[in-house]
C-alpha angles and dihedrals in degrees: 000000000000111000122175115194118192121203122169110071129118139122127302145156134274107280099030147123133239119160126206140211135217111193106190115200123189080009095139100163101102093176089053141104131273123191164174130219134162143202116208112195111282090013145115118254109264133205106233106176146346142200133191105231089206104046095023092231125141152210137200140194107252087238087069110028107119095036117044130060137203134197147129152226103226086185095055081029085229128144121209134206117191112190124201135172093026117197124192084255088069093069115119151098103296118213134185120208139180137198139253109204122055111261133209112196136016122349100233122154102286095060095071096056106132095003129120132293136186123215095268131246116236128236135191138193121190125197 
């Protein structure tokens, strides 16, 4: 059974960093995707970043390229998210995702249908 289980998240001003973790347990699809998305209070629920599990590259809404950064452990099978530059636009539930079907190519927000997801983790940027 796939579990992914987020930790990192809190509360923090505007301009600041938090960085957040994804540990994937029974996980076992090492070409595909790994992931972030969030859901902000009367929004939609938004991709944030991806990353390919098999060739390492990785992909970013525009609304976050520049400051944040993905990336991932395969050998403790964890994702990271470093944020940087938060803005109060970055508040939200922060979930990671991964995929069930092996990808070749970017790990935008259409790879993840019908993958996996944890519970989220919250963050909150005050101004």
């Amino acid at each position: 059974q796939v579990q992914l289980v987020e930790s990192g998240g809190g509360s923090v001003q505007a301009g600041g960093s938090l960085k957040l973790t994804c540990a994937a347990s029974g996980y076992m699809n090492i070409y595909g995707c790994m992931g972030w998305f969030r859901h902000a209070p009367g929004k939609e629920l938004e991709w944030v970043a991806g990353v390919n599990a098999g060739d390492g590259g990785t992909a970013y809404a525009d609304s976050v390229k520049g400051r944040f950064n993905i990336s991932q452990d395969s050998a403790k099978k964890t994702v990271y998210l470093q944020m940087n530059s938060l803005k109060p636009e970055d508040t939200g539930m922060y979930y990671c995702a991964a995929s069930r079907m092996v990808v070749f190519g970017a790990c935008v927000a259409g790879r993840f249908s019908s993958g996996y997801w944890g519970q989220g983790t919250q963050v909150t940027v005050s101004s």
